[in-house]
C-alpha positions as CSV (number, residue, x, y, z in Angstrom):
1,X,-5.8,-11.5,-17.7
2,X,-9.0,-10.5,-18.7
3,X,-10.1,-7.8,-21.0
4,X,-11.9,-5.4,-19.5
5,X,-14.3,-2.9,-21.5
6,X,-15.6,-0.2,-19.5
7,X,-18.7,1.9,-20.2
8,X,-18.4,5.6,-20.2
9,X,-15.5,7.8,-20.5
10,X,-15.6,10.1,-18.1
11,X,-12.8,10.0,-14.8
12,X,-14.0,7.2,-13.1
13,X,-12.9,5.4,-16.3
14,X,-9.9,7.6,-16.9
15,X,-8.4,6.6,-13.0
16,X,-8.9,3.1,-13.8
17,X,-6.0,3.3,-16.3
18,X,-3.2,3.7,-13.8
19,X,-4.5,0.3,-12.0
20,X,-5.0,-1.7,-15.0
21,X,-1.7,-1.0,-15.9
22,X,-0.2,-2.2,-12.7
23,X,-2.5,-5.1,-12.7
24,X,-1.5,-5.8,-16.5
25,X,-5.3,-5.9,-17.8
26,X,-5.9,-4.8,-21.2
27,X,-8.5,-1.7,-20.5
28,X,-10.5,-0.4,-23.5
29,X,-13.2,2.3,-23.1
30,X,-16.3,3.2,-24.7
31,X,-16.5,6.8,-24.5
32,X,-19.6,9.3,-25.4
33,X,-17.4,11.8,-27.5
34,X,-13.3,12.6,-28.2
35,X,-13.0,14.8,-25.7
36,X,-14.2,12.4,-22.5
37,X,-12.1,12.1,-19.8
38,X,-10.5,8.7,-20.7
39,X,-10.5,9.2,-24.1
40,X,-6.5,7.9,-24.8
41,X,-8.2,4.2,-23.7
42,X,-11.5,4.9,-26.1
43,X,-11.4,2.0,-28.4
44,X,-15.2,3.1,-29.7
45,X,-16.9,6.3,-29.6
46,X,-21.0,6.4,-29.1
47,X,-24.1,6.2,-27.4
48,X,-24.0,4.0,-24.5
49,X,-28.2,3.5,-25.5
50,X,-27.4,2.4,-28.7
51,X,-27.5,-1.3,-28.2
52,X,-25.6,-2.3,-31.5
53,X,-22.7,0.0,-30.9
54,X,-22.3,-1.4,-27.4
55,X,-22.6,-5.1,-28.6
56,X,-20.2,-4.4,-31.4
57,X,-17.8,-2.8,-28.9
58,X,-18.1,-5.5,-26.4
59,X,-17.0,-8.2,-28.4
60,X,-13.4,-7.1,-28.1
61,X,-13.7,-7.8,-24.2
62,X,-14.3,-10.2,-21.6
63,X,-16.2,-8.1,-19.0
64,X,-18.1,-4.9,-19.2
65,X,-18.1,-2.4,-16.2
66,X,-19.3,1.1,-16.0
67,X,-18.2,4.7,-15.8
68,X,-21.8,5.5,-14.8
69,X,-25.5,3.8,-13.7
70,X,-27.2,5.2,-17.0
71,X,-27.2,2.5,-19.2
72,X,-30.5,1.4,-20.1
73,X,-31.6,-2.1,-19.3
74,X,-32.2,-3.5,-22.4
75,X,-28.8,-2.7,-23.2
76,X,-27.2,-4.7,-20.3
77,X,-29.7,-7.6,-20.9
78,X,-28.2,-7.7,-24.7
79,X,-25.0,-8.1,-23.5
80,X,-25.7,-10.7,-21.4
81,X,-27.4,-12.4,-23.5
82,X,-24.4,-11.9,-25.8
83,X,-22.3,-14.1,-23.4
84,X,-20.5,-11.3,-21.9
85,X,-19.6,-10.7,-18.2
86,X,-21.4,-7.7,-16.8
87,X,-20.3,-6.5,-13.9
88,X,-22.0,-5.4,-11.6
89,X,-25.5,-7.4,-12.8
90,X,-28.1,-5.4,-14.3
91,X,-30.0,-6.4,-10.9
92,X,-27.7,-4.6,-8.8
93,X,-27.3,-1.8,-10.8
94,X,-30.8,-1.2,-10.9
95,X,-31.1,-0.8,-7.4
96,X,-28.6,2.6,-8.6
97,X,-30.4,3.4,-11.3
98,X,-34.0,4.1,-9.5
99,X,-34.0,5.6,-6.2
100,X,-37.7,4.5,-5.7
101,X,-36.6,0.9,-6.0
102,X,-33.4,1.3,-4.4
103,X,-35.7,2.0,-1.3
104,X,-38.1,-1.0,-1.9
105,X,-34.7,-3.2,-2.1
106,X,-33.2,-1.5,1.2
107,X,-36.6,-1.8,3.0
108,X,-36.3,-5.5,2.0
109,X,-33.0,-6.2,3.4
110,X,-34.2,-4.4,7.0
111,X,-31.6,-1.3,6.4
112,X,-32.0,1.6,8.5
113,X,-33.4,4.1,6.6
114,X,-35.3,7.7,6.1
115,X,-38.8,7.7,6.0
116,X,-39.9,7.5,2.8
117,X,-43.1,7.3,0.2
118,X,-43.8,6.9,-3.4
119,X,-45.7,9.9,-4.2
120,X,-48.2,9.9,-7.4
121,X,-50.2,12.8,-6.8
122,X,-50.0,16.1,-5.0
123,X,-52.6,14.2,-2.5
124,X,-50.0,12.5,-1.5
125,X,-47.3,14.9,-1.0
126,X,-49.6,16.9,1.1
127,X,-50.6,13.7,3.1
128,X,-46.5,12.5,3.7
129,X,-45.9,16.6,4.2
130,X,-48.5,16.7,6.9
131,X,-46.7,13.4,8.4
132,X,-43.6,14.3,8.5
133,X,-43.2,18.2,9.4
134,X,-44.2,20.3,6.5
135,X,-41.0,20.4,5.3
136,X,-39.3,17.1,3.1
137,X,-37.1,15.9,0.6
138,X,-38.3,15.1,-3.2
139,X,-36.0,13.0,-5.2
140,X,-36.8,12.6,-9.2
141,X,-36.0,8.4,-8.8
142,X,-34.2,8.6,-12.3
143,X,-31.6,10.9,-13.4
144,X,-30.4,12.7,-10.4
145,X,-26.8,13.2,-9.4
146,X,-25.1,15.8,-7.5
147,X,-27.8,17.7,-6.3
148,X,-29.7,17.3,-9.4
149,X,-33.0,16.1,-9.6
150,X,-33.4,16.9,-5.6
151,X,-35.5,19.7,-3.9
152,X,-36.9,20.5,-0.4
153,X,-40.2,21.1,-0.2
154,X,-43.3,22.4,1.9
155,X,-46.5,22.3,-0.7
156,X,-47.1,19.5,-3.3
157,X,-47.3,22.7,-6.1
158,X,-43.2,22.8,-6.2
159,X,-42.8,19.4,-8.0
160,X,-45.9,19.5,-10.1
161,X,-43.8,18.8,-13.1
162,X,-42.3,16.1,-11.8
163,X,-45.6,14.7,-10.9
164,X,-46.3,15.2,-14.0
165,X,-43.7,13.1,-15.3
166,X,-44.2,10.0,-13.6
167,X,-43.6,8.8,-9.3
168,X,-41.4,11.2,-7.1
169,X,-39.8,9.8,-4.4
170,X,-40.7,11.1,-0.9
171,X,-38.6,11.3,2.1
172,X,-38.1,13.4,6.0
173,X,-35.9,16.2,6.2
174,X,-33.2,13.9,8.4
175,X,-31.8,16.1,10.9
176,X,-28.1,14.4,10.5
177,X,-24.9,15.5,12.3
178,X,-23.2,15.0,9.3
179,X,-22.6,12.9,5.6
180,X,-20.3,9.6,5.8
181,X,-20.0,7.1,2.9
182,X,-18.9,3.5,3.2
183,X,-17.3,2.1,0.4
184,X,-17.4,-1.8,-0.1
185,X,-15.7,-4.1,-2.6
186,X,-17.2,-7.7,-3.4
187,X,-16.0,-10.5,-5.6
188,X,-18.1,-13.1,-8.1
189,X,-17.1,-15.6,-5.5
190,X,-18.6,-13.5,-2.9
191,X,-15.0,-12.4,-0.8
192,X,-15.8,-8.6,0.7
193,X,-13.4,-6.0,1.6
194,X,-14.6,-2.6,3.5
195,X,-12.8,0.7,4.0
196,X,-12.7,2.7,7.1
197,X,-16.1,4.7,6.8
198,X,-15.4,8.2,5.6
199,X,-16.8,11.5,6.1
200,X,-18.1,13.9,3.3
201,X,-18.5,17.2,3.3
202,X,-21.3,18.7,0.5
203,X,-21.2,22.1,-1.3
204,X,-24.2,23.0,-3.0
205,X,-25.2,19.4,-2.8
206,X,-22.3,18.0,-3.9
207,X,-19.2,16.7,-2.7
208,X,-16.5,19.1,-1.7
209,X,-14.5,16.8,0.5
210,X,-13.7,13.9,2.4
211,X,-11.7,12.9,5.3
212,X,-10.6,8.9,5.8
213,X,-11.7,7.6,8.4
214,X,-14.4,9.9,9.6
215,X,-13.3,12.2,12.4
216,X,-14.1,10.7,16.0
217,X,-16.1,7.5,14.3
218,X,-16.6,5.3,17.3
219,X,-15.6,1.9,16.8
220,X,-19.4,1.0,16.8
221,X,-20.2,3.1,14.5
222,X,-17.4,2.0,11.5
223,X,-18.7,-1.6,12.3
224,X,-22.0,-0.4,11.8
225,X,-21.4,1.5,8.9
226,X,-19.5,-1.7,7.6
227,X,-22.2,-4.0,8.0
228,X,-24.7,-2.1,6.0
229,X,-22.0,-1.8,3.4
230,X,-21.7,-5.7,3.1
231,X,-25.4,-6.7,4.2
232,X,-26.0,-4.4,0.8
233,X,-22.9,-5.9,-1.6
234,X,-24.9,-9.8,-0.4
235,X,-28.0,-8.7,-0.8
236,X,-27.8,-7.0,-4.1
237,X,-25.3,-9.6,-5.4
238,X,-22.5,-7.0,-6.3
239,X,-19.4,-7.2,-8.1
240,X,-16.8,-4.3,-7.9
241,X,-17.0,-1.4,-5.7
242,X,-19.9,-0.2,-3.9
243,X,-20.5,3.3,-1.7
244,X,-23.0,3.8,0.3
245,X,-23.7,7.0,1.4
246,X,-24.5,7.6,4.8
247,X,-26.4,10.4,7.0
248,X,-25.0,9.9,10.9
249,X,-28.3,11.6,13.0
250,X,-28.0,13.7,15.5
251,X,-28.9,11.0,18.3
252,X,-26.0,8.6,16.7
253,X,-28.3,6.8,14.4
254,X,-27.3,5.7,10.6
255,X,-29.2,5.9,8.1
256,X,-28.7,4.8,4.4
257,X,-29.3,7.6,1.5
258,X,-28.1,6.4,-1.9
259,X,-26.1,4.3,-3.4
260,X,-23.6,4.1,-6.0
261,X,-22.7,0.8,-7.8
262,X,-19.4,1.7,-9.0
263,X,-16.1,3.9,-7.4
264,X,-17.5,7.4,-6.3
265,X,-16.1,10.3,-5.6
266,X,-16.3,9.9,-1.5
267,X,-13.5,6.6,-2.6
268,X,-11.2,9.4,-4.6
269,X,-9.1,9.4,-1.1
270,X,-8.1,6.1,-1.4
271,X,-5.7,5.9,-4.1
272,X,-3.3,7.7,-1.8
273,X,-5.0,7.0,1.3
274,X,-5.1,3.2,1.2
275,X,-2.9,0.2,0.5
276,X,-5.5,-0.7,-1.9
277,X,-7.2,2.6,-3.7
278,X,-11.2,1.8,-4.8
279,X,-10.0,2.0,-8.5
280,X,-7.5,-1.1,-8.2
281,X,-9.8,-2.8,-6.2
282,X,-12.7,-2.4,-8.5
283,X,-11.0,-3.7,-11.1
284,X,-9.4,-6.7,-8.7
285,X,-13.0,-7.6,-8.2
286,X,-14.6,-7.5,-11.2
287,X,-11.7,-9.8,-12.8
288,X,-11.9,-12.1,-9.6
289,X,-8.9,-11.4,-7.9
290,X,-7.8,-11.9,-4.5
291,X,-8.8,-8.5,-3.0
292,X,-6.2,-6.1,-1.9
293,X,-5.5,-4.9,1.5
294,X,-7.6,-1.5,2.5
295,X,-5.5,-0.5,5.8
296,X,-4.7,3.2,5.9
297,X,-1.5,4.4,4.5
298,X,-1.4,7.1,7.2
299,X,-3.6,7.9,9.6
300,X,-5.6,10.4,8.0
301,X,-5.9,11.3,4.2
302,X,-8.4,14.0,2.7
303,X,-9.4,14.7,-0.3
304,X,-10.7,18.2,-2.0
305,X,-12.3,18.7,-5.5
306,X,-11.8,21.1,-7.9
307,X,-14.1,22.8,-9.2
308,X,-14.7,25.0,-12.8
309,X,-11.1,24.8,-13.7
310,X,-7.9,22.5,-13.6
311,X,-5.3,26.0,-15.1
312,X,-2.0,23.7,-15.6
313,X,-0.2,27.0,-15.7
314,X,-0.7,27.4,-12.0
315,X,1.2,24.3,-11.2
316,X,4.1,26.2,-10.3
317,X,2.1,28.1,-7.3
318,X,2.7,24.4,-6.0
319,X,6.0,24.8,-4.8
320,X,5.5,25.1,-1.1
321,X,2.9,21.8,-1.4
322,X,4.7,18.9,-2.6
323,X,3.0,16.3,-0.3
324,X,0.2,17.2,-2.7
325,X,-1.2,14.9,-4.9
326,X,-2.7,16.3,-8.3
327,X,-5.4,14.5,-10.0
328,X,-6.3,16.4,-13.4
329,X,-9.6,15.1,-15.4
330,X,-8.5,16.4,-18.6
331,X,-12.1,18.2,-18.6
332,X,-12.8,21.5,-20.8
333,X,-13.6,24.2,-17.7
334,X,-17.0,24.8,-16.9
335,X,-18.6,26.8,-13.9
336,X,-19.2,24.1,-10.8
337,X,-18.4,21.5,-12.8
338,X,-15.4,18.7,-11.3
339,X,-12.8,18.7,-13.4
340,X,-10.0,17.2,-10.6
341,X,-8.8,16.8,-7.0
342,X,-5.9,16.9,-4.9
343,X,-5.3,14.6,-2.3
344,X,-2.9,14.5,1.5
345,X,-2.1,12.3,3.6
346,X,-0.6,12.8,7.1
347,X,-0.3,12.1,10.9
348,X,-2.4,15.1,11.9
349,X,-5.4,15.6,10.9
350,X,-5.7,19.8,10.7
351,X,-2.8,19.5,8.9
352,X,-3.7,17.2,6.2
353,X,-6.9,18.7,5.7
354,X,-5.2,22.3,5.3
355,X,-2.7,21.5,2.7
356,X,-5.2,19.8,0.6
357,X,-8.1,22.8,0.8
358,X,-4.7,24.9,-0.1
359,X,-3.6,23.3,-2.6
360,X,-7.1,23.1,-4.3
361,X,-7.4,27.0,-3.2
362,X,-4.7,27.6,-5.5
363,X,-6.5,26.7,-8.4
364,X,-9.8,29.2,-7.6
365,X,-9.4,31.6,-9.1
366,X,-9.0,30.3,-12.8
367,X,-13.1,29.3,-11.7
């Protein structure tokens, strides 16, 4: 088996432990400080920018996959130059790492998208503002994640520093029914697996929850959603797991709205949702492995984060919940910030979705 080395420590790379272990691959970590998430894997300790550290760390592995999208391109061209396996390619991950050309690349590939503009100057925010209602969405195209970096606005004046700063990405205020994510998992050789399309429900711009498979999703719209997924994994040339998030319009369109080129939060509900969770899977794919199945456990699973605080000495108000399934980040608290989940499966879907916005209730009011 392969050694994997895996870029940022945070709990993307702390829930690939429990996989690797299954799947018997050695998994080492490069984390940003002692206290990350999946620091008991942290073989090296540094700046994911610093392109020595990472080479130096990366010669004790086989392939190199990430915790996040930020590492800088001259980094990922060192390392493959270096002779090691970078997955996914700096070309896909590119496509994450700039939401400007993420767009170019989706326009390319005939996606269904928002409309959208590059804006350069506050001419042309007025000019795509008088276009498209007086009211739109500006996106920083670096840099920007969980609400960050994203603002809705009516006069070119709110984003002046940003203009300042370089392009702003431009797009309508899409009048969507509701947030979905497909997640998508592709092999070197090209084999794809898709999950049931999910729903996602936002809270102050970021994710608060999801439900697998999205509630009522005709079967038209999960193939639809699953063929953007794969059309995207192709075209891109992906390896590992992608998620697509996903605004369903109020006349039953889809339309694309980023992407993330790893597992995502919106996946979280398949480690106990699925036969195969997105964690396993990424790391099946990466490594070239037959893909595992991604049929439903049950038929409904949700997932709810937690937020500010994970208090272990409130474990024992879990008594009456032991379908419950804890996942603790080992992250210092913090106001809004994610520091774990919990996670139900079930037959019915109020009921599942109750005991897991109970269970992560419990844990309130340590926030």
């Amino acid at each position: 088996m392969p050694v994997i080395g895996v870029i940022g420590g945070g709990q993307l790379a702390r829930m690939m432990i429990g996989p690797a272990v299954e799947l018997g691959i050695d998994l080492r970590v490069f984390a940003e400080t002692v206290e990350s998430s999946a620091r008991d894997r942290a073989t090296a300790v540094g700046d994911f920018r610093d392109v020595d550290a990472v080479l130096a760390f990366a010669r004790g592995v086989d392939i190199i996959t990430f915790d996040h999208e930020h590492v800088p391109s001259d980094v990922l061209e060192a390392l493959l130059a270096a002779g090691v396996a970078v997955r996914p390619g700096p070309s896909a991950l590119a496509a994450a790492q700039d939401k400007l050309h993420m767009r170019e690349v989706l326009a390319d590939l005939g996606l269904p998208l928002p409309v959208w503009a590059r804006a350069d100057s506050a001419d042309d925010v007025t000019r795509f503002l008088a276009e498209n209602g007086g009211r739109v969405v500006a996106k920083t195209p670096r840099g920007g994640y969980d609400g960050k970096g994203v603002v809705v606005i009516t006069d070119a004046s709110q984003i002046t520093e940003w203009l300042a700063a370089g392009p702003v990405l431009l797009e309508e205020l899409v009048d969507y029914a509701r947030e979905l994510a497909q997640l998508v998992a592709r092999r070197p050789s090209g084999d794809i697996a898709t999950w049931p399309v999910v729903q996602t429900i936002q809270s102050g711009g970021v994710c608060a929850e999801v439900i697998l498979p999205a509630p009522k999703a005709s079967q038209r719209l999960m193939d639809a959603a699953a063929d953007i997924g794969r059309t995207i994994a192709d075209g891109l040339g992906v390896t590992g797991v992608l998620a697509v998030e996903l605004f369903e319009t109020t006349d039953e369109r889809i339309l694309v709205n980023e992407l993330a080129m790893r597992p995502h939060n919106s996946g979280h509900v398949t480690i106990e949702g699925s036969v195969t969770g997105q964690f396993e899977q990424h790391l099946r794919a990466i490594a070239d492995m037959p893909l595992g199945s991604t049929e439903s456990r049950q038929p409904w699973a949700a997932m709810v984060n937690v937020f500010g605080a994970m208090d272990t000495d409130r474990y024992g108000h879990l008594n009456d919940q032991s379908g419950v399934k804890i996942h603790n980040y080992g992250k210092e608290p913090r106001a809004g910030r994610k520091v774990g989940h919990v996670t139900t499966v079930g037959t019915e879907l109020d009921d599942v979705v109750y005991r897991a916005r109970a269970a992560a209730t419990i844990f309130a009011p340590a926030n």
